[in-house]
C-alpha distance (Angstrom), angle and dihedral (degrees) to the residues before:
residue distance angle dihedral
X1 . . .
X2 3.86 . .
X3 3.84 119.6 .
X4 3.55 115.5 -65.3
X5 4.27 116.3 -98.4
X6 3.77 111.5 -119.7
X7 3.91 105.3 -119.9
X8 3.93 114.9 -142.3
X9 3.47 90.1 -160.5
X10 3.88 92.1 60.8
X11 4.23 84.8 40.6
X12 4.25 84.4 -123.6
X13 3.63 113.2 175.8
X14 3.75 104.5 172.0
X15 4.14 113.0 -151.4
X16 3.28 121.7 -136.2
X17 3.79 106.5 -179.5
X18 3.61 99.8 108.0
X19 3.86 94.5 -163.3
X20 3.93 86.9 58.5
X21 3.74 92.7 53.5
X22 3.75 95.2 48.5
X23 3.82 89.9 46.9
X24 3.94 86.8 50.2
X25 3.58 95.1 51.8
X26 3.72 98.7 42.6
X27 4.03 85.4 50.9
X28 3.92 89.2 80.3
X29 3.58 118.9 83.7
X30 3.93 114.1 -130.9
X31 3.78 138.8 -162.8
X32 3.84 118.7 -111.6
X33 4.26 123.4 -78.9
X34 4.03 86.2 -100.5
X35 4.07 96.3 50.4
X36 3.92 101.5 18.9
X37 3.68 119.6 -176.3
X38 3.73 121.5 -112.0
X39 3.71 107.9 -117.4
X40 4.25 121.8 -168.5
X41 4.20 108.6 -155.5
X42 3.61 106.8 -152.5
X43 4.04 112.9 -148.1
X44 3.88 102.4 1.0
X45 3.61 90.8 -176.4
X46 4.36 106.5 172.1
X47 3.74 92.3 -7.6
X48 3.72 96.8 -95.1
X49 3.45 101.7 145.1
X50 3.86 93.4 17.2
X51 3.70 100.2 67.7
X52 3.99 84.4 60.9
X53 3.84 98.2 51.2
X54 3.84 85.6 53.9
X55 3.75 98.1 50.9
X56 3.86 81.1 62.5
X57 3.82 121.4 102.1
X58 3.95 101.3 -164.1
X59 3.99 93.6 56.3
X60 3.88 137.6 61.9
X61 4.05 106.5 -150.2
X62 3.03 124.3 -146.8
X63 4.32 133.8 178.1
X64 3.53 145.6 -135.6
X65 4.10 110.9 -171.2
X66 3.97 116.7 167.6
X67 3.65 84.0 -173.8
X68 3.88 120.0 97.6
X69 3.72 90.2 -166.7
X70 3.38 91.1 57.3
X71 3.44 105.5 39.4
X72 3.91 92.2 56.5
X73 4.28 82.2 54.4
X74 3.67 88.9 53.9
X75 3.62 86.7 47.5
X76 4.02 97.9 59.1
X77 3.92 97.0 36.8
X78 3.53 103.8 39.7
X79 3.92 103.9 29.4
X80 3.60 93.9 160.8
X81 4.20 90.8 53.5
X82 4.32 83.7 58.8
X83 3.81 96.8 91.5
X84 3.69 90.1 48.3
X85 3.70 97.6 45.9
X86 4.21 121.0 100.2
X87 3.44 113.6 -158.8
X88 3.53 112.2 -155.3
X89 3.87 143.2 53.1
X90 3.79 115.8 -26.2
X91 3.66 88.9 -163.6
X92 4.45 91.9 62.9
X93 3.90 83.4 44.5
X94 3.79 116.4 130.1
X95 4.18 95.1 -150.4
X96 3.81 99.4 -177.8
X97 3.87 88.4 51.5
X98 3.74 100.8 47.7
X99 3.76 103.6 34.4
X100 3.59 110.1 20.3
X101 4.08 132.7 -116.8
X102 4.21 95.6 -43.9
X103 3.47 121.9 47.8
X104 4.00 126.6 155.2
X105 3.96 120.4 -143.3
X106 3.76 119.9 -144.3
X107 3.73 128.0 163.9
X108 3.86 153.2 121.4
X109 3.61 79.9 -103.3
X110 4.31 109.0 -148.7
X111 3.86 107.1 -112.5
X112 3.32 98.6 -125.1
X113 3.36 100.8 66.9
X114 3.72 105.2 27.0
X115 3.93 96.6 116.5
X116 3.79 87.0 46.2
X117 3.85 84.4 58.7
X118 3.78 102.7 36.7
X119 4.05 84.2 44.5
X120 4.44 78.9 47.7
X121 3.56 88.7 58.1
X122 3.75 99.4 48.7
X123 3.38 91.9 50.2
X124 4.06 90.1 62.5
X125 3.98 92.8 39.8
X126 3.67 98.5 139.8
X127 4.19 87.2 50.7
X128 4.16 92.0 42.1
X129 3.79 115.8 74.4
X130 4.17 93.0 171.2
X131 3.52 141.1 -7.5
X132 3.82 119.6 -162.9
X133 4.38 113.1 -170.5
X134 3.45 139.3 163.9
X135 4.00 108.0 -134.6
X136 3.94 138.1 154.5
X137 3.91 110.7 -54.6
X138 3.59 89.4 -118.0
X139 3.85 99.7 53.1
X140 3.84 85.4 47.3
X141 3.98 89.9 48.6
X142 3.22 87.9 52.4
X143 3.87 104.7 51.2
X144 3.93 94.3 52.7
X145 3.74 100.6 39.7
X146 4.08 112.7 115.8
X147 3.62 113.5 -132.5
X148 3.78 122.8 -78.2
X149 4.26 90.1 62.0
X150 3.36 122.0 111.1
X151 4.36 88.8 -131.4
X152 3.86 83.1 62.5
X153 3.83 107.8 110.3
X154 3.77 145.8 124.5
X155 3.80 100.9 -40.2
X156 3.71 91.2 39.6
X157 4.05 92.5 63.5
X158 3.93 92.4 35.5
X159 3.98 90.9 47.1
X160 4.14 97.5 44.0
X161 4.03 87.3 39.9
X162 4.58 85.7 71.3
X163 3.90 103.1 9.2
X164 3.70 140.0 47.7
X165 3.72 112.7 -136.7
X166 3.67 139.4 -139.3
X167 3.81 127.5 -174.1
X168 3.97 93.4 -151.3
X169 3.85 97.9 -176.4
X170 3.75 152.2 -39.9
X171 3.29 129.0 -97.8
X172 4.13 128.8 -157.1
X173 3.56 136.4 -132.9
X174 4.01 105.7 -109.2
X175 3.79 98.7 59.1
X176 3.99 86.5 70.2
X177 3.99 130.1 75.0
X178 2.58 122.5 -120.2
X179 4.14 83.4 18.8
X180 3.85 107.2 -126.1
X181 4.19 115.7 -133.3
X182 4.23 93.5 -107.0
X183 3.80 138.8 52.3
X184 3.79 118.5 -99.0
X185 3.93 136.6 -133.3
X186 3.38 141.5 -148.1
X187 3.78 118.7 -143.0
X188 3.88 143.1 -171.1
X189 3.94 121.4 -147.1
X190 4.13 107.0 179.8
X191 4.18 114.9 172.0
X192 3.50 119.6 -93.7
X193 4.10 117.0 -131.4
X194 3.99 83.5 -113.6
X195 3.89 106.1 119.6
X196 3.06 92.0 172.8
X197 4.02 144.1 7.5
X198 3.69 111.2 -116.6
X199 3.95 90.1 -127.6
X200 4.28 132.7 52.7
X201 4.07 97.4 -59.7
X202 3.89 86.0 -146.7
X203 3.77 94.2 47.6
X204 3.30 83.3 50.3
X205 3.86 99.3 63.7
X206 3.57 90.6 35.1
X207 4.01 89.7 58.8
X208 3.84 90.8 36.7
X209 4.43 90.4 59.6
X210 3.37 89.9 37.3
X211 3.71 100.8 56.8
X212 4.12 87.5 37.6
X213 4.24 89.9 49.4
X214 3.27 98.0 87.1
X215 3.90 102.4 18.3
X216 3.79 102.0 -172.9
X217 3.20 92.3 59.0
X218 4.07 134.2 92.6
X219 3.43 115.7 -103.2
X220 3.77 92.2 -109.9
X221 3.58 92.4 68.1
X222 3.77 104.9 41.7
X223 4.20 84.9 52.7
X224 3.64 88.7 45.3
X225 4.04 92.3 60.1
X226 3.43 101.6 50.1
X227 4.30 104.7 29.5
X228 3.75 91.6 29.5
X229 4.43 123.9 -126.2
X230 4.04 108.8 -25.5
X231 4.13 84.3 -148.4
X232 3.73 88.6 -92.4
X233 3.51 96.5 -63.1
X234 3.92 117.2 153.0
X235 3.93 137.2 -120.5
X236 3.96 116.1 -164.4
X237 4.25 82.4 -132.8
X238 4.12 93.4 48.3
X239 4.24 90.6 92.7
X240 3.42 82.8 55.6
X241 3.89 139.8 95.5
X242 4.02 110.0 -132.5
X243 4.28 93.2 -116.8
X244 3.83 88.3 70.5
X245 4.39 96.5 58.7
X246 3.42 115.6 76.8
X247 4.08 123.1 -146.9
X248 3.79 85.6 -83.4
X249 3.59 88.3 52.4
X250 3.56 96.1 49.9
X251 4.19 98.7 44.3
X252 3.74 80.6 53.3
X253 3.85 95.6 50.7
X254 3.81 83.8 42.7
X255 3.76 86.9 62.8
X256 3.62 93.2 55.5
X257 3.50 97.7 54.6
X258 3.31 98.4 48.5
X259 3.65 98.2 60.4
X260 3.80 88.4 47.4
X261 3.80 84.2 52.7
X262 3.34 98.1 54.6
X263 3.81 98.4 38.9
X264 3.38 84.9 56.6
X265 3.80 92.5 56.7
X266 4.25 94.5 47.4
């Protein structure tokens, strides 16, 4: 079949800088040809970057393509790839259940849903070793920036709280069709040796898009609108804005508020 059309709806922008692609897919680290790592590609539109995942030995790829179009591509050029291909919606995919507990996510990931998919991959942590994507320079700005940066939000603290995170390189506009309006990035996410946060994980998030929700103001106030007045007790972090605490910062605020919590409830 003819080459596949790029969708605007599913925010496709196919590369077609081959150099890019390989560089992309030898950006993930892999097991060894006798134990090869299991490795998910998110949005494998026209093969671009798949057709370099399978040339590797120390990996077993595997796809996720919500796009018919480009699913019955994959199906004439990479035949043997078929049996390993999922069409349908990464985002509705149960991970554990279908690939079993370690799975590596690559892809060109589409920009309108990269959160959704970055947020996807937090949720299965303890399954997701690394994750290796090519998003909007700004989303991948914002993920690695330390705190103090204006970038720094929600995902940033959720992200760096489980994985270390490298912005590998950028990527420009003319090596895409059709070319999208912004520069692109590649980034690295490799699991942290935290197990587990020294605080309630959910409280955690809770406290994290609170204090982000309304980002201009002081800690005390973001708090205050979503777990109500703490009787006008006082956190060292409360006259501050949430981009200045770091994850440490925010496990330890965590701790705070869940002993108000739960002397409120006694």
């Amino acid at each position: 079949m003819a080459e596949v059309r790029a969708k605007k709806a599913l925010g496709q922008h196919f590369l077609t800088d081959l150099n890019i692609a390989r560089k992309i897919a030898t950006s993930l680290e892999g097991g060894t040809p006798e134990n090869p790592d299991k490795v998910l590609e998110v949005g494998c539109g026209m093969g671009v970057l798949t057709q370099f995942l399978l040339e590797r030995k120390d990996i077993v790829t595997y796809g996720a393509e919500i796009d018919t179009e480009s699913v019955e591509y994959l199906h004439d050029h990479f035949p043997e790839f078929a049996p390993r291909l999922t069409e349908g919606d990464f985002l509705k995919m149960d991970l554990r259940a279908q690939y079993g507990d370690r799975l590596k996510i690559i892809g060109n990931f589409p920009y309108n849903i990269s959160s959704q998919i970055f947020f996807k991959v937090l949720e299965n942590r303890d399954i997701v070793p690394e994750c290796v994507g090519m998003i909007q320079r700004e989303v991948a700005v914002r993920l690695a920036e330390p705190p103090g940066s204006k970038e720094y939000g929600i995902l940033s603290v959720l992200l760096q709280a489980w994985y270390d995170i490298d912005y590998l390189f950028t990527v420009g506009e003319k090596v895409f069709n059709p070319p999208p309006k912004v520069k692109s990035a590649v980034v690295r996410l490799v699991r942290n040796n935290v197990e587990r946060l020294d605080c309630d994980e959910t409280l955690f998030i809770k406290v994290v898009k609170a204090s982000f929700g309304q980002r201009r103001k002081m800690i005390r106030n973001s708090l205050k609108s979503v777990f109500g007045d703490f009787g006008g007790e006082e956190h060292r972090f409360f006259s501050m804005r949430a981009e200045q605490l770091s994850v440490a910062d925010f496990v330890e605020l965590t701790q705070w508020v869940a002993e108000r919590l739960s002397h409120r409830e006694a």
